[in-house]
Every structure is written in C-alpha cells, then in structure tokens.
N, CA, C and O atoms as a MOPAC input file, in Angstrom:
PM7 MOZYME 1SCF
protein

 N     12.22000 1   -62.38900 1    63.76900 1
 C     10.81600 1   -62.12300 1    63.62500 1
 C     10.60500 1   -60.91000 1    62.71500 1
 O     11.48900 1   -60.07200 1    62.53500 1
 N      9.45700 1   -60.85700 1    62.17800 1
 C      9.11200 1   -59.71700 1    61.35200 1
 C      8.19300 1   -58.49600 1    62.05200 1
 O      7.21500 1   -58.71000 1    62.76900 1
 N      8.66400 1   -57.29600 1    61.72800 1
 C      8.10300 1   -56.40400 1    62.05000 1
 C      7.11700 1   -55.85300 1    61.14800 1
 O      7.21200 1   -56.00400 1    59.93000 1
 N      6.21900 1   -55.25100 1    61.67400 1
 C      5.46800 1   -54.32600 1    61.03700 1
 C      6.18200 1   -52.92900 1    60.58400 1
 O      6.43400 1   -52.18800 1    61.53400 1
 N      6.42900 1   -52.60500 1    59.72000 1
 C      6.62400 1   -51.23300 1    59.06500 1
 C      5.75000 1   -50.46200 1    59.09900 1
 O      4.74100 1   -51.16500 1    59.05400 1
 N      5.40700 1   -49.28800 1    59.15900 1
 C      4.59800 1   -48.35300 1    59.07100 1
 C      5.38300 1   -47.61200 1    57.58800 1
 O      6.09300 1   -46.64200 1    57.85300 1
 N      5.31100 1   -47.93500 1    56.36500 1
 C      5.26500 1   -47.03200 1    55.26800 1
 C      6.06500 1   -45.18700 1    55.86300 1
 O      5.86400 1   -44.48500 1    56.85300 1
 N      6.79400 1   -45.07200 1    54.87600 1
 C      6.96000 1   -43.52200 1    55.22500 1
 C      6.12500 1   -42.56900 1    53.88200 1
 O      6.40000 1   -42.73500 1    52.69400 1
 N      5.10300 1   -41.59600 1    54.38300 1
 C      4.17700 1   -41.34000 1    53.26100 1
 C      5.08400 1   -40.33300 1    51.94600 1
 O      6.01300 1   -39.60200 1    52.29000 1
 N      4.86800 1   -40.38600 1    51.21300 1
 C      5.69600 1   -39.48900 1    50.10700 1
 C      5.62600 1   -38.49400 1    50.08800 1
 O      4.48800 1   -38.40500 1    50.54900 1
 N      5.92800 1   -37.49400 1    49.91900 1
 C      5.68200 1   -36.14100 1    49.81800 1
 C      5.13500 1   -35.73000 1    48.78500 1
 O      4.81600 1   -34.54300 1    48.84300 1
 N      4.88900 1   -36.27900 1    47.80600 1
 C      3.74000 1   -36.18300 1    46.67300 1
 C      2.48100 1   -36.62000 1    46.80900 1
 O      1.49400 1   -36.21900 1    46.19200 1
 N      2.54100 1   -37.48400 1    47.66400 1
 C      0.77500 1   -37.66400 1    47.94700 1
 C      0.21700 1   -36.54800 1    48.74900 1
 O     -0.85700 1   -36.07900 1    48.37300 1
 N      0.91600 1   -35.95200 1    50.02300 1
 C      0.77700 1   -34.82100 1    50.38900 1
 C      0.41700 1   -34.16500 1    49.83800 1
 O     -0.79600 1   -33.97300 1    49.75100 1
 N      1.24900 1   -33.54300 1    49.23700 1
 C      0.66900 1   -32.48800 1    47.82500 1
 C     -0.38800 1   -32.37200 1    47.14000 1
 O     -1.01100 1   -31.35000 1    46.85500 1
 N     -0.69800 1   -34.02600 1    46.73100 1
 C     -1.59900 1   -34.38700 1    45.77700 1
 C     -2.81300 1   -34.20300 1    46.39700 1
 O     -3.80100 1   -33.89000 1    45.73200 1
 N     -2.89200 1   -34.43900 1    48.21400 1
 C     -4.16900 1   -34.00300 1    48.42000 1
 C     -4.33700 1   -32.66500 1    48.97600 1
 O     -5.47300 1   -32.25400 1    49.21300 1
 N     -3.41400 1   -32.02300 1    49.18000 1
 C     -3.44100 1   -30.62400 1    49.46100 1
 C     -3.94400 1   -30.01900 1    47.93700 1
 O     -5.04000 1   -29.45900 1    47.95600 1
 N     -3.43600 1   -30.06500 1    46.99300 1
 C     -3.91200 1   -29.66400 1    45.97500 1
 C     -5.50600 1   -30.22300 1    45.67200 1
 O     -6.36400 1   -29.49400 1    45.17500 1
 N     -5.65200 1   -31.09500 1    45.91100 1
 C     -7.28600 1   -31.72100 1    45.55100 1
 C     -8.41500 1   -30.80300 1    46.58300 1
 O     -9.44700 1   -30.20100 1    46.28500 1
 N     -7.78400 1   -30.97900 1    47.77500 1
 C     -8.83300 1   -30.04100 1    48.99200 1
 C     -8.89500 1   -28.67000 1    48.13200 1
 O     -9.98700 1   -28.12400 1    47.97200 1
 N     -7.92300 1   -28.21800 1    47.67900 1
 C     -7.68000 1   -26.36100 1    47.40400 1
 C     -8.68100 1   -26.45700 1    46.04000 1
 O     -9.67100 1   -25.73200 1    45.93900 1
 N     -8.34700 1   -27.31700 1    45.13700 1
 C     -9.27400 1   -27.42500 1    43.75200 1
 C    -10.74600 1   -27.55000 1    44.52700 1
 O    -11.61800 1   -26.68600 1    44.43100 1
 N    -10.89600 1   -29.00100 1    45.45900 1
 C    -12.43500 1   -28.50900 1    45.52900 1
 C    -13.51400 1   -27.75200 1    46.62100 1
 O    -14.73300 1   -27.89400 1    46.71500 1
 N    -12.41300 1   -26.73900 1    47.54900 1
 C    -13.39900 1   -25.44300 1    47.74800 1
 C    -13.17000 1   -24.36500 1    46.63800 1
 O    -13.88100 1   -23.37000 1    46.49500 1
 N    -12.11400 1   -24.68300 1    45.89000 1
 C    -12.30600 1   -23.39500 1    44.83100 1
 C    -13.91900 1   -24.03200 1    43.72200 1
 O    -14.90500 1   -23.30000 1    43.64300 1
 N    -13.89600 1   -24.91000 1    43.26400 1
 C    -15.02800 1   -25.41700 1    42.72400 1
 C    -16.39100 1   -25.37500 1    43.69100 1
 O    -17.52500 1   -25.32900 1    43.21500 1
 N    -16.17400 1   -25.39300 1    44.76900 1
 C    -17.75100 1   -25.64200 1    45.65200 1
 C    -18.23000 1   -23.78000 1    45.37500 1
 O    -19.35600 1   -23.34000 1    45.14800 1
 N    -16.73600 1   -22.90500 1    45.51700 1
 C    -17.16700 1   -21.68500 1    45.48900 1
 C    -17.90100 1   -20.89700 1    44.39400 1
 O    -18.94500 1   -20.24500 1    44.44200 1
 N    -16.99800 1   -21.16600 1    43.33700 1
 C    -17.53800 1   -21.27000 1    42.18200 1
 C    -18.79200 1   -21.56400 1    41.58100 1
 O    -19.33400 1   -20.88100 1    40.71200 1
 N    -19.38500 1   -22.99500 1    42.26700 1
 C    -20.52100 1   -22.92100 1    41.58300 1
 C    -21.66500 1   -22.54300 1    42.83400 1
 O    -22.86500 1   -22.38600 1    42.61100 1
 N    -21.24800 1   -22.47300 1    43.71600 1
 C    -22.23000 1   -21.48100 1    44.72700 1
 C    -22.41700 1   -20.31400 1    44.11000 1
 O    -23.60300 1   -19.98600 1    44.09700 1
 N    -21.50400 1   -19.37600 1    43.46300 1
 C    -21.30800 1   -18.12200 1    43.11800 1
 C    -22.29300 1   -17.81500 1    41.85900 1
 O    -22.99600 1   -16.82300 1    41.66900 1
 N    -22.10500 1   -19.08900 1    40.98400 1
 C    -23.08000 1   -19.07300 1    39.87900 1
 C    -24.55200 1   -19.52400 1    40.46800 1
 O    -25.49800 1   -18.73900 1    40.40900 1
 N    -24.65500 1   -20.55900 1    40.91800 1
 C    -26.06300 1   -20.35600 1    41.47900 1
 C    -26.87300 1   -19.76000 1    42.21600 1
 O    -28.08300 1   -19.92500 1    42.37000 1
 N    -25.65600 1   -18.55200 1    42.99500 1
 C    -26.39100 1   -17.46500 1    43.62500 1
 C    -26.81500 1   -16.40100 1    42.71400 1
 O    -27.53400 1   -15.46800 1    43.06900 1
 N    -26.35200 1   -16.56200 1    41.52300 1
 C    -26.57100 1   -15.40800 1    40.15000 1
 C    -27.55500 1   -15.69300 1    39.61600 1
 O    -28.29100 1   -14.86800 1    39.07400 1
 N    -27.76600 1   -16.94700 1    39.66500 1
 C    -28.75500 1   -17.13900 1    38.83900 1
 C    -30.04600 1   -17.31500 1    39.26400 1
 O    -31.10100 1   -17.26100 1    38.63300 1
 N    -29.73000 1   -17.61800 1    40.86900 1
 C    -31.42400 1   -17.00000 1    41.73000 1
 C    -31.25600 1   -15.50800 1    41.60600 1
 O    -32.25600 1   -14.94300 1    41.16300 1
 N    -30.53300 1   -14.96500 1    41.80900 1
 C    -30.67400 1   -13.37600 1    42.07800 1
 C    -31.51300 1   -12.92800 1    40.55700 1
 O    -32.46200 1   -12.14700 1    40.48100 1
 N    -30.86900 1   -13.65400 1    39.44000 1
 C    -31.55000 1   -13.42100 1    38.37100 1
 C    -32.89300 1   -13.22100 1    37.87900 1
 O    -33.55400 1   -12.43800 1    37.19700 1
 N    -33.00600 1   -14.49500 1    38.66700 1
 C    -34.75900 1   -15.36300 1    38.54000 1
 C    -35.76000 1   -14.45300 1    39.31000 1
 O    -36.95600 1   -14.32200 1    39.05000 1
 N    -34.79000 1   -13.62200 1    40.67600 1
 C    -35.58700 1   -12.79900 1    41.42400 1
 C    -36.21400 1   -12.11600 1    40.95100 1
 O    -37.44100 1   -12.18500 1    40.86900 1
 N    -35.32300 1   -11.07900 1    40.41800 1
 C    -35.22600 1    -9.42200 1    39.55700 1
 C    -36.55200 1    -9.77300 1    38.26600 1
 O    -37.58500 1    -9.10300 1    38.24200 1
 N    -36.30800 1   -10.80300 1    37.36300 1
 C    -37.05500 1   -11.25100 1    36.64000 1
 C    -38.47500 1   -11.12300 1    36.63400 1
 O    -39.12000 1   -10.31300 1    35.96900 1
 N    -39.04300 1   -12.23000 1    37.65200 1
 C    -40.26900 1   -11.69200 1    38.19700 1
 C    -40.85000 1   -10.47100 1    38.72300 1
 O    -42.07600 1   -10.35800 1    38.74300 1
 N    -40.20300 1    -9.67600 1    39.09000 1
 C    -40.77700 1    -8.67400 1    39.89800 1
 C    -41.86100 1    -7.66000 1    38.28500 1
 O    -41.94100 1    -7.79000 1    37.06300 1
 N    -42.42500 1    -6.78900 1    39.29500 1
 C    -42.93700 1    -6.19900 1    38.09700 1
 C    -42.06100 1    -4.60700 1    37.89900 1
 O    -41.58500 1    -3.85900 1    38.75300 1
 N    -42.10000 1    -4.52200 1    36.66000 1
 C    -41.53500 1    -3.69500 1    35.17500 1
 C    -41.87100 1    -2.08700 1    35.99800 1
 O    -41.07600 1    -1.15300 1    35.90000 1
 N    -43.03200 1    -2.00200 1    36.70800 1
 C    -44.08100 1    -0.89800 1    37.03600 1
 C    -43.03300 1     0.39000 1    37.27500 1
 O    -43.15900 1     1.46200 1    36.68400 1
 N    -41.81300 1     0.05000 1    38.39800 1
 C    -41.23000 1     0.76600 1    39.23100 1
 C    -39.57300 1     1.00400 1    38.66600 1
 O    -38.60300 1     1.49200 1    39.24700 1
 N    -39.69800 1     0.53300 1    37.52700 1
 C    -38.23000 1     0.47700 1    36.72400 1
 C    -38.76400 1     2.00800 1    35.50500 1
 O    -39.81700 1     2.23000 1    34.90500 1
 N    -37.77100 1     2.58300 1    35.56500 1
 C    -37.74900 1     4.14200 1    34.61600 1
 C    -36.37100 1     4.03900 1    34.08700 1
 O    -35.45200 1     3.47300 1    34.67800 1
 N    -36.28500 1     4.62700 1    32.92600 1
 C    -35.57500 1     4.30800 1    31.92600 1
 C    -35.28700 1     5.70400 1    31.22800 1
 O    -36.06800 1     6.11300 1    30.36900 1
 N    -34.08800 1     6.48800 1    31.62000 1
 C    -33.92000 1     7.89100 1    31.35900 1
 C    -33.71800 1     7.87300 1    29.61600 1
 O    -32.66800 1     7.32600 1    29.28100 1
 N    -34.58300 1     8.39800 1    28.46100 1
 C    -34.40700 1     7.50100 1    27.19800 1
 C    -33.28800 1     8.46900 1    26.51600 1
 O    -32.24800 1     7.99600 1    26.05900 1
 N    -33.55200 1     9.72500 1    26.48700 1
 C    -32.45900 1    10.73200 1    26.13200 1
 C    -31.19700 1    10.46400 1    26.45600 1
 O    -30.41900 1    10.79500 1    25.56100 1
 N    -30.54300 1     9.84400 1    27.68600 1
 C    -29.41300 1     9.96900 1    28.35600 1
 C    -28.97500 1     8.25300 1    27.78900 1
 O    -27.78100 1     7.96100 1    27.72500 1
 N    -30.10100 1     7.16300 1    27.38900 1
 C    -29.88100 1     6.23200 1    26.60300 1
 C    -29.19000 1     6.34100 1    25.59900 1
 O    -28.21300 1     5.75000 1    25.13800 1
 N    -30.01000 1     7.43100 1    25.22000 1
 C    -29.57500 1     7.83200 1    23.45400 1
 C    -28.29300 1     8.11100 1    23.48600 1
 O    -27.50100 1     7.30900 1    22.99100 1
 N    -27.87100 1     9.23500 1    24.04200 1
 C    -27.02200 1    10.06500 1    24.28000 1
 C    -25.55500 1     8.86500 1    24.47500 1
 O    -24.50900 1     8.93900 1    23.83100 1
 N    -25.95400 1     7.62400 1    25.74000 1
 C    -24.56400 1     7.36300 1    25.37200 1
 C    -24.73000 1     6.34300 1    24.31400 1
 O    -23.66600 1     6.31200 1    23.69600 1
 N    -25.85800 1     5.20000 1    23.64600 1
 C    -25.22100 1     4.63900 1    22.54600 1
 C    -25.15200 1     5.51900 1    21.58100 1
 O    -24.91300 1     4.95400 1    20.51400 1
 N    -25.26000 1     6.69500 1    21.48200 1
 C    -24.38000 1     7.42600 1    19.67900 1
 C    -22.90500 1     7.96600 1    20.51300 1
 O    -22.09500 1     8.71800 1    19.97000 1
 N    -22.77300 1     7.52000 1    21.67100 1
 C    -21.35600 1     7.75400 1    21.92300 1
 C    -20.65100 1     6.98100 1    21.28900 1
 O    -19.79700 1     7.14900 1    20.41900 1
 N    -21.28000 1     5.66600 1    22.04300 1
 C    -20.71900 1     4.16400 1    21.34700 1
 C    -20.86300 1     3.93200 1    19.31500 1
 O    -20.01400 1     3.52900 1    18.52000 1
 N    -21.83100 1     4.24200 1    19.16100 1
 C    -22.32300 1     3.48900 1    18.13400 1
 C    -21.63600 1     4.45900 1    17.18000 1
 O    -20.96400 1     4.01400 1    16.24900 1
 N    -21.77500 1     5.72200 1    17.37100 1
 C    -21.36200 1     6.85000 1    16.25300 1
 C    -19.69400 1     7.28300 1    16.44600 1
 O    -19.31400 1     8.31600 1    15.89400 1
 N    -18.95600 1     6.65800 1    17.05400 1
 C    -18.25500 1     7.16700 1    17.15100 1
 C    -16.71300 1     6.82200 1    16.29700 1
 O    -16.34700 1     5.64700 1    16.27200 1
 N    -15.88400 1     7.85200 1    15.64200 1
 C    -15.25800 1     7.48100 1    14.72800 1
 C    -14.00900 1     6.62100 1    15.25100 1
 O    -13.44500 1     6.60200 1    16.34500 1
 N    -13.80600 1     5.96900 1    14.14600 1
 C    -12.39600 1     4.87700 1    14.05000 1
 C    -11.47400 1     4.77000 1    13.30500 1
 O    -11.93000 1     4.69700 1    12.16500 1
 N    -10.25700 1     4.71100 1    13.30200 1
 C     -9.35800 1     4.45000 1    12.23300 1
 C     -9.35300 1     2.77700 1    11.67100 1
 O     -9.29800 1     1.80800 1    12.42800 1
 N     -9.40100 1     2.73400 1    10.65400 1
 C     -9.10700 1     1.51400 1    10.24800 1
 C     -7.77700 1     0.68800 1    10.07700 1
 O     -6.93700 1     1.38600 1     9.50800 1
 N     -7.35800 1    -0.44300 1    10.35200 1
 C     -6.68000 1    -1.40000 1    10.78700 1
 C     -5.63500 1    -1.53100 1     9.05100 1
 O     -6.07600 1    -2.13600 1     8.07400 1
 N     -4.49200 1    -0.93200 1     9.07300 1
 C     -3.49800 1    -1.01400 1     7.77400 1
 C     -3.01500 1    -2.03700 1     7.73200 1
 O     -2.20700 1    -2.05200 1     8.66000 1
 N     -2.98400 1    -3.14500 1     7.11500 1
 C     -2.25300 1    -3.99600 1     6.67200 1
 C     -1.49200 1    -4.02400 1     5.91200 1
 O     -1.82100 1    -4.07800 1     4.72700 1
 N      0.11300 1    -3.99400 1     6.38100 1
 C      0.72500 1    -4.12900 1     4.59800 1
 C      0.95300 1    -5.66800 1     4.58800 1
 O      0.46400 1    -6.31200 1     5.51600 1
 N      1.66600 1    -6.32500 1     3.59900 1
 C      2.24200 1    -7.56500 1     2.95400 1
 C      3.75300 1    -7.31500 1     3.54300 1
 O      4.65700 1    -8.10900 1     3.28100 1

C-alpha cells in the first residue's frame, strides 16, 4: 500500500520566508517613518509665521562662515 509522505521542508524556503517577514517590517517601518514626516511637515507648515524669530546677525554671521570661507584648490597633475 502507499503511504502518504509528508515532504521534508528545505531549509531554503525557511530562509526565504524569514527573510521576506524581516524585508517587510523593515519596509512597513520605513514608510510609516516617511509618512510620519511628512504629516509632521504639513503640521509646522500651516501654523502661523507670527511666533517664529529669526536671530538675523547670528544668520549672517554663520553663512559668511560657510560662504566666505577660504579653500585650497584641487591639483591635478597628468
């Protein structure tokens, strides 16, 4: 008479779905992470301008840190 076998599972399919579960909470996280940015964004956005101050001197002060500040230039020989 014939028996039923029960298959022995591979150890690569294992894998294959251990790796698929791990890919998609890293992806669910991911784009939770971006769509929590981008409400937080939308928040800040709306609000009003009224209560935001803007120190302009200390602005200044660091882009001519950035902007003015000297560099050597990049030597190329042949």
């Amino acid at each position: 008479m014939l028996k039923n076998q029960n298959p022995k599972i591979d150890s690569f399919y294992v894998f294959l779905i251990v790796t698929a579960i791990a890919l998609a909470a890293i992806v669910i996280v991911t784009f939770k992470g971006i769509f929590t940015a981008v409400i937080t964004a939308y928040e800040t956005d709306n609000q009003d301008g009224a209560d935001i101050r803007v120190d302009k001197e200390a602005l200044d002060k660091a882009g001519g840190r950035v902007f003015d500040a000297p560099y050597t230039k990049l030597k190329l020989e042949n």
